[in-house]
Structure formats: structure tokens, C-alpha cells
C-alpha positions as CSV (number, residue, x, y, z in Angstrom):
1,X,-6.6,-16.1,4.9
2,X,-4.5,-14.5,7.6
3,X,-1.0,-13.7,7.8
4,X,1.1,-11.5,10.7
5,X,4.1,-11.1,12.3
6,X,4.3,-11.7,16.3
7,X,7.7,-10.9,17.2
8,X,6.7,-8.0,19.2
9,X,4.6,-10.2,21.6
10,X,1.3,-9.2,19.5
11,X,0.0,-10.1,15.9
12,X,1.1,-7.3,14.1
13,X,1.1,-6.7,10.3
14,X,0.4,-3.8,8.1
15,X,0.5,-2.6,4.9
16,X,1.2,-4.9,2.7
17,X,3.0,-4.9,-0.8
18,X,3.5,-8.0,-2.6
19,X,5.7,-8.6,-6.1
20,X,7.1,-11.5,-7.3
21,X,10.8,-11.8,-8.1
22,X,13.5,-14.0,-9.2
23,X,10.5,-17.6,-8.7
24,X,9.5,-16.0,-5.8
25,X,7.0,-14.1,-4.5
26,X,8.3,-11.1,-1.8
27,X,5.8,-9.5,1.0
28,X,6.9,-6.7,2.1
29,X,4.7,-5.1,5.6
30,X,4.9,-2.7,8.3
31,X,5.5,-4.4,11.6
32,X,6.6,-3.2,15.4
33,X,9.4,-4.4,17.3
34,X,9.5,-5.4,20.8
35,X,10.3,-1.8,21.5
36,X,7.5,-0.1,20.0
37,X,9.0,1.2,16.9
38,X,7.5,0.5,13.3
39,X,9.6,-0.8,10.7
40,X,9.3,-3.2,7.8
41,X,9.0,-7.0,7.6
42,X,10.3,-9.1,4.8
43,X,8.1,-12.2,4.0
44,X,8.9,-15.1,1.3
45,X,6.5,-17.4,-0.3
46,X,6.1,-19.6,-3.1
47,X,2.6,-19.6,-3.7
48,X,1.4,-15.7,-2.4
49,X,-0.6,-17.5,-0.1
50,X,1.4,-19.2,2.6
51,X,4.7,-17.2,3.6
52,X,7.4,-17.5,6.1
53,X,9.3,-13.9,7.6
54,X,13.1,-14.2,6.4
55,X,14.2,-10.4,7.3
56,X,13.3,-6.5,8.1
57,X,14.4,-3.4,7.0
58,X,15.5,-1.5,10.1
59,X,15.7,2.5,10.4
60,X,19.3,3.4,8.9
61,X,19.4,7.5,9.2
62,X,18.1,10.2,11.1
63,X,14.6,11.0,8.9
64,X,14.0,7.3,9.4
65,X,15.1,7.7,13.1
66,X,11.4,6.8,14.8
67,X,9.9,4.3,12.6
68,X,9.6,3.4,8.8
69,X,6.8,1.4,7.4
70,X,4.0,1.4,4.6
71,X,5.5,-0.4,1.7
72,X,5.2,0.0,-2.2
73,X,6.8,-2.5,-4.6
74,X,7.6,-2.3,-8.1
75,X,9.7,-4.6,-10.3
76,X,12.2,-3.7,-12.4
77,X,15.2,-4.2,-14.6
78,X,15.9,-7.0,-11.9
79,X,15.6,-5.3,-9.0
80,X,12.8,-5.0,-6.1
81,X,12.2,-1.1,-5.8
82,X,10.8,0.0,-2.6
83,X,9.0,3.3,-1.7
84,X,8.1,3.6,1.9
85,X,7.4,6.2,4.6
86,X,9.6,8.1,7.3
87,X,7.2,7.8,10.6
88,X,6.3,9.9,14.0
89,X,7.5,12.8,12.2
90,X,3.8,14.4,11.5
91,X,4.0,16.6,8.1
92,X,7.9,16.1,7.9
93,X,7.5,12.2,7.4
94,X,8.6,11.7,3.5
95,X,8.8,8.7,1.1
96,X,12.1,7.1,0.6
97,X,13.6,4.5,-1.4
98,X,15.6,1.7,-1.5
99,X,16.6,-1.3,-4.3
100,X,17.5,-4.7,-4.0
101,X,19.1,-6.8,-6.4
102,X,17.7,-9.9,-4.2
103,X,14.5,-8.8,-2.6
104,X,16.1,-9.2,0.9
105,X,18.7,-6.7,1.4
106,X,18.3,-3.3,0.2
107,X,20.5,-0.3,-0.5
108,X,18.8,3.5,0.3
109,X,18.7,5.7,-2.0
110,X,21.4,8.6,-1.3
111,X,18.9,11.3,-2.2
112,X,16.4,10.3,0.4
113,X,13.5,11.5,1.3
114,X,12.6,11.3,-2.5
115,X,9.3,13.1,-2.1
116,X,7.3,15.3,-0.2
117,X,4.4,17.5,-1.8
118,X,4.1,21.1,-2.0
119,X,1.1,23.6,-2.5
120,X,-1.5,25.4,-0.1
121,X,-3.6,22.7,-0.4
122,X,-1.7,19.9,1.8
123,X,0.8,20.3,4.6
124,X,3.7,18.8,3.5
125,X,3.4,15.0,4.4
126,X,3.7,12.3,1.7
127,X,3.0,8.7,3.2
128,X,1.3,5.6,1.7
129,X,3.4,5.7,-1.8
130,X,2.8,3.4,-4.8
131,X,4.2,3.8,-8.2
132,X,3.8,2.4,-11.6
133,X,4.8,2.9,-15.2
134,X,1.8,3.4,-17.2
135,X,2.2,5.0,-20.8
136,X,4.9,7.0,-21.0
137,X,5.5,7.9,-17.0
138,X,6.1,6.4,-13.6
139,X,3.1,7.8,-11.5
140,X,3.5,8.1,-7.6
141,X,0.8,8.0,-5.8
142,X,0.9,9.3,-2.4
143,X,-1.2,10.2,0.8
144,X,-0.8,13.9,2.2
145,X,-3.0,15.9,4.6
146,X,-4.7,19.6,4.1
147,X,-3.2,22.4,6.0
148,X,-4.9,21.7,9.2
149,X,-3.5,18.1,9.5
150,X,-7.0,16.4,9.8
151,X,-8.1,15.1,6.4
152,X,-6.1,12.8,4.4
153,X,-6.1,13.1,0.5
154,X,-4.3,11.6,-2.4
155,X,-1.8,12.9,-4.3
156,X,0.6,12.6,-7.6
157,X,4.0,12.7,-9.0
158,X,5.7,11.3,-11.9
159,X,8.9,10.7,-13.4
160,X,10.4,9.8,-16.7
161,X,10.7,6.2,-17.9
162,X,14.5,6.3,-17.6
163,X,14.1,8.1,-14.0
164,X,16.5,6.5,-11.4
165,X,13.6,7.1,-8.7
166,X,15.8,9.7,-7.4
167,X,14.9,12.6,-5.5
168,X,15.5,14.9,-8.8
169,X,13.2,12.6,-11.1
170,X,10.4,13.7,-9.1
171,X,8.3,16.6,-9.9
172,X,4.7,16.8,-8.7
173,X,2.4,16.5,-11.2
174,X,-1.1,18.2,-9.6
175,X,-1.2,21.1,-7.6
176,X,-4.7,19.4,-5.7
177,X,-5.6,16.7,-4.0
178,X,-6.3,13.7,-6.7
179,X,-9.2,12.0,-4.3
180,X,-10.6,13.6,-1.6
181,X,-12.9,12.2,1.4
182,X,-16.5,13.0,0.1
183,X,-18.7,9.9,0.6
184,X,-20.3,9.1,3.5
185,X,-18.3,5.8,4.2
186,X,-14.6,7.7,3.7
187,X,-15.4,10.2,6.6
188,X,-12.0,12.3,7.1
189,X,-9.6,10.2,4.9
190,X,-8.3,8.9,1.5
191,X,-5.3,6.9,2.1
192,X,-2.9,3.5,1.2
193,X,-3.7,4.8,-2.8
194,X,-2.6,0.6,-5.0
195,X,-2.4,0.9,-8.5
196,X,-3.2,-0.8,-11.6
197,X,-3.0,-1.0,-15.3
198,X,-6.2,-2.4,-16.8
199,X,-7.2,-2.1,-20.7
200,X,-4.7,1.1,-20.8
201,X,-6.7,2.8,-17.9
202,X,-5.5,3.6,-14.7
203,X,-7.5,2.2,-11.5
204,X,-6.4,3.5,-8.0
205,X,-7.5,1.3,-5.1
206,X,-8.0,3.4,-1.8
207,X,-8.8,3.2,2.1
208,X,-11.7,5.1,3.2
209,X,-11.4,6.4,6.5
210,X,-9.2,6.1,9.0
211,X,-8.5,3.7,11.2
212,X,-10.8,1.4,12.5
213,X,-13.9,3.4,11.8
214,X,-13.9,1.4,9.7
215,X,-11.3,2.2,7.0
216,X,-12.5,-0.1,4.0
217,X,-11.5,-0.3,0.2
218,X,-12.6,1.8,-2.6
219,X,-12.0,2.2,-6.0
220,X,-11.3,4.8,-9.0
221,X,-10.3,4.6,-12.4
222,X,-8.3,7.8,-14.4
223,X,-7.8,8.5,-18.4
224,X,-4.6,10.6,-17.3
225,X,-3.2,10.0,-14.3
226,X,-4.4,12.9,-12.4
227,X,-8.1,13.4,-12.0
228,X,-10.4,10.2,-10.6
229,X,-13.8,8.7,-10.7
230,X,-15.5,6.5,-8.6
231,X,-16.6,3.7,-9.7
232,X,-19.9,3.7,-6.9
233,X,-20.8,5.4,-3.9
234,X,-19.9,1.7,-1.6
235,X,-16.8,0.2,-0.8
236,X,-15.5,-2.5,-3.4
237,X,-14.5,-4.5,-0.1
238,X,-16.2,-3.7,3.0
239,X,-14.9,-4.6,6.6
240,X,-16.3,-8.1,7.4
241,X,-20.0,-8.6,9.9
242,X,-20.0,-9.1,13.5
243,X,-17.9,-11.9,14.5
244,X,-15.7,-12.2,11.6
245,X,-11.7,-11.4,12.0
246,X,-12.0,-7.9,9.9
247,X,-15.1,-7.0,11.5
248,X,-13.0,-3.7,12.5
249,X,-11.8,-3.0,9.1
250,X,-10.5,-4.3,5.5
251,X,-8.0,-1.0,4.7
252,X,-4.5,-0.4,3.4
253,X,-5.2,-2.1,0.1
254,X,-2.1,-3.4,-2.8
255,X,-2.9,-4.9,-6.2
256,X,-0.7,-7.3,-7.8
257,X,-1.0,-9.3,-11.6
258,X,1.0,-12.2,-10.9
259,X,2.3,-13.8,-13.9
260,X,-0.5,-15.9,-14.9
261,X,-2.4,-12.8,-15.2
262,X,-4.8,-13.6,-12.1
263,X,-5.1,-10.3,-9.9
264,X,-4.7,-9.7,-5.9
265,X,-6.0,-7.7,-3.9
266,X,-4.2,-7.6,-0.4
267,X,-5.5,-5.3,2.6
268,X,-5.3,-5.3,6.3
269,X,-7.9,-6.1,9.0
270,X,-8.7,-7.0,12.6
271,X,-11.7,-7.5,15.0
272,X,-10.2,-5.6,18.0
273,X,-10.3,-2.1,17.1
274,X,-6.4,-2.4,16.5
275,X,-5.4,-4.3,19.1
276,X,-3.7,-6.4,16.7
277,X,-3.1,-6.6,12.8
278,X,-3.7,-9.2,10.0
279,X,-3.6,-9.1,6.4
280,X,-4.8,-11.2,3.7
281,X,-6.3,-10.9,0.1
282,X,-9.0,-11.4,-2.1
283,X,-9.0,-12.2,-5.7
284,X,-9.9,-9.7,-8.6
285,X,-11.6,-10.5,-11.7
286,X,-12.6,-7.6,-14.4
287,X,-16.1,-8.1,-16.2
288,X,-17.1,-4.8,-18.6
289,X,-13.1,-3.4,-17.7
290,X,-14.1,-3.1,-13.9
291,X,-13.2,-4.6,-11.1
292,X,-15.2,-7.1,-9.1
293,X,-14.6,-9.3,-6.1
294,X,-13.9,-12.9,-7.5
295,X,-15.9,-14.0,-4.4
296,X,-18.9,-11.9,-5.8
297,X,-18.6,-14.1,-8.9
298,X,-19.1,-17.6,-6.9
299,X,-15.8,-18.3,-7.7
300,X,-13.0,-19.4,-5.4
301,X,-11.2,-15.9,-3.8
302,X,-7.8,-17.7,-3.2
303,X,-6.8,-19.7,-0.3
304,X,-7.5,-19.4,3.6
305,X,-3.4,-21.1,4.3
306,X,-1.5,-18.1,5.1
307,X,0.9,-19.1,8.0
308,X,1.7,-16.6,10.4
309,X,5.3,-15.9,11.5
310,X,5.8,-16.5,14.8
311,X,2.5,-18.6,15.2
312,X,1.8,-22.3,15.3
């Protein structure tokens, strides 16, 4: 199951976030323009599994100036809510939002950047956001870096229910890194942090490692929100074997529950050490209230149809 986006000249598609909305199911991905510059592609689909790209969302104001990109997506009250990521700005790149009433054009937020972390123990970033109501809170979950700019952790904020996601709802709600790289496997980095509500516990997907090294998928599961355990010591989804198309990596993962209550997991990968980008997913299936790869069950992981835009 592949999907990208070619209209730079190369397959190109990252970070993916996935809702559906209004009968339809919305993909929402970091891309490059002929030009270089990173900013979000708009995919539509009827199934999750085959889509066709329909828009963008194109830098609009000066923090956005050299690139957006990095996705989260959260329904509600009949709107698409995106958080995503200012880009090429090192520890002044921010999360912003925007909100669509149709899931193709969006509106920013007036108060953007929403969020960026504070504390000695980061410096300053905020990338990677996802956010979810769980209980009585929306939680964002975010990527940051420690002072020196060379490990990547996870952080937290959260909100009131009735927030408006504005920069003012925010308030940070641990002064330490929720995850940080520890395992062997993670090396330097926690990162892309996809969230889900399962038998009122909180599980937090992550990418271990950066780039290529290879960055694959992990997971940990929280009673409040704010501190994480693994679930094991190995990735939940590895990068593929030799000779496979994410033999480089499986990273950046997003969880959705579509509305039959089957489960998603989407992630990006390649075999050319980033030469180019593909995503796809794998299906989740929860046996004593954890996770498992539905493809570790025998069962069938979801189609292999996914159409890629700009490709035959």
C-alpha cells in the first residue's frame, strides 16, 4: 500500500494525518513543491485506501514563510482542525492552526503560532503536534529538542474542553520531556507523537530515531496524560527487510478509528535513504487492551491500492 505525491518531479509524501469528514475520508501530508519548499498536501478518498490529491495548503505569513508541513487532524463540531509545523526556522518553528468547515480550504488561526514549549529542559521548538480530547482535556502532543538541539523528545499541553485551540487555551502541562530516546533502536530521537483513546487509557504512537537510521514506530500507553510506559523494548512496526519499499524506515506514525471502529495505523517509508517518500498503513487490532499489528494476527492488514498522485 503506497501512496505519494510527484508534483515536484520526485515521489514525495510525509507525515500523514488522516480523519474522515462529511462521507469522506481527508489525508492531509507534507509534500515539496517544484521549488524546494515544504508545505501540505490535501488528499480525498472514499475508502482510506485509494486517494486522489485535490488541494494544498500553501505558506500564508511570515512564521510560515520557508515551509509548513507535519499534519495533525482532529474532528470536530463539524470542522477539520489542523495543527501543523512552521519549518527551516530551527528552535523558532511553532505549531499553528487552521479549521475548515469543508476539509479543503482552511482559515488560520489569528493567534498563530499556538504553541511553543518553555523550560530548561528543551529549546524552544514544538514540531510533530497531535491533539485529542481524552477525559476532561484536549492533550497536545508535540516534539521539542533539549538545549543543545541534538535529541528530540516529546512533550505536552492541554486545553479546556470548550478551548477554541487558540494561542491563550494553551498552557503546558509538564515541565519535562514526556518520552525521551533511551532504547537502543530510538538512538537520538522521539518524534511524530499519534494518539489514541483505548479502554479510557491513553496510547501514544512514536518514531524512534531520526531519519532513515532507521526511524521506526513505537508505542506507550499513560493513566494521565503526562508520564509514559513502553509497552516493549522493540518497535511495534519495524522498517521492512532488504529489498522491500520501507527497507529504509516505517516512521512518522498517525492513528485513526474510522467509524466502524476498525483502527489505522499510517506511517511513512522509503528504500532510498530519502531519496523519495511513501506512506501507507497497517491495521490495528487490540487483544488484552494493547495494540497489535493486525498482520501479526494472520488477518488481512488493509489493502495494497493506494494510487499515487501524479503516478500512473
Amino acid at each position: 500500500m503506497r501512496f505519494t505525491d510527484s508534483r515536484s518531479g520526485v515521489p514525495f509524501a510525509k507525515d500523514p494525518a488522516v480523519v474522515q469528514f462529511g462521507g469522506v475520508w481527508w489525508l492531509y501530508y507534507s509534500t515539496r513543491l517544484p521549488n524546494g519548499r515544504l508545505v501540505m498536501g490535501i488528499a480525498r478518498g472514499t475508502d482510506g485506501d485509494q486517494w486522489e490529491q485535490v488541494g494544498e495548503l500553501l505558506p500564508a505569513a511570515e512564521h510560515e514563510a520557508n515551509g509548513l508541513c507535519a499534519p495533525g487532524a482532529v474532528v470536530r463540531e463539524g470542522r477539520v482542525h489542523l495543527f501543523y509545523q512552521t519549518y527551516g526556522n530551527g528552535p523558532r518553528d511553532a505549531i499553528c492552526h487552521a479549521v475548515s468547515a469543508d476539509g479543503l480550504r482552511f482559515e488560520r488561526d489569528a493567534s498563530n503560532p499556538i504553541f511553543r514549549p518553555t523550560g530548561a529542559w528543551n529549546n524552544g521548538r514544538a514540531i510533530d503536534a497531535d491533539v485529542i480530547a481524552w477525559r476532561d482535556r484536549w492533550w497536545l502532543h508535540f516534539s521539542s529538542r533539549d538545549p543543545s538541539g541534538q535529541i528530540q523528545l516529546g512533550g505536552v499541553a492541554s486545553a479546556p474542553l470548550a478551548a477554541d485551540f487558540s494561542r491563550d487555551c494553551w498552557t503546558q502541562a509538564k515541565d519535562a520531556p514526556t518520552l525521551r530516546p533511551e532504547l537502543p533502536w530510538e538512538r537520538r530521537c522521539i518524534e511524530a507523537p499519534a494518539l489514541c483513546v483505548h479502554d479510557d487509557r491513553l496510547f501514544l504512537f512514536y518514531a524512534g530515531a531520526y531519519n532513515n537510521e532507521p526511524q521506526q514506530i513505537g508505542c506507550a500507553v499513560s493513566d494521565d496524560g503526562l508520564s509514559f510506559t513502553r509497552l516493549s523494548d522493540q518497535p511495534l512496526l519495524a522498517n521492512g527487510p532488504a529489498g522491500s519499499w520501507n527497507e529504509s524506515e516505517s516512521g512518522h506514525p498517525f492513528v485513526m478509528t474510522e467509524d466502524t471502529g476498525r483502527t489505522w495505523l499510517y506511517f511513512q517509508g522509503n528504500c532510498t535513504k530519502g531519496r523519495d517518500w511513501y506512506l501507507s498503513r497497517v491495521e490495528l487490532v487490540w487483544r488484552d487492551g494493547r495494540p497489535q499489528l493486525a498482520s501479526d494476527q494472520g488477518l488481512n492488514a488493509g489493502g495494497a491500492k493506494l494510487r499515487a498522485a501524479g503516478e500512473p
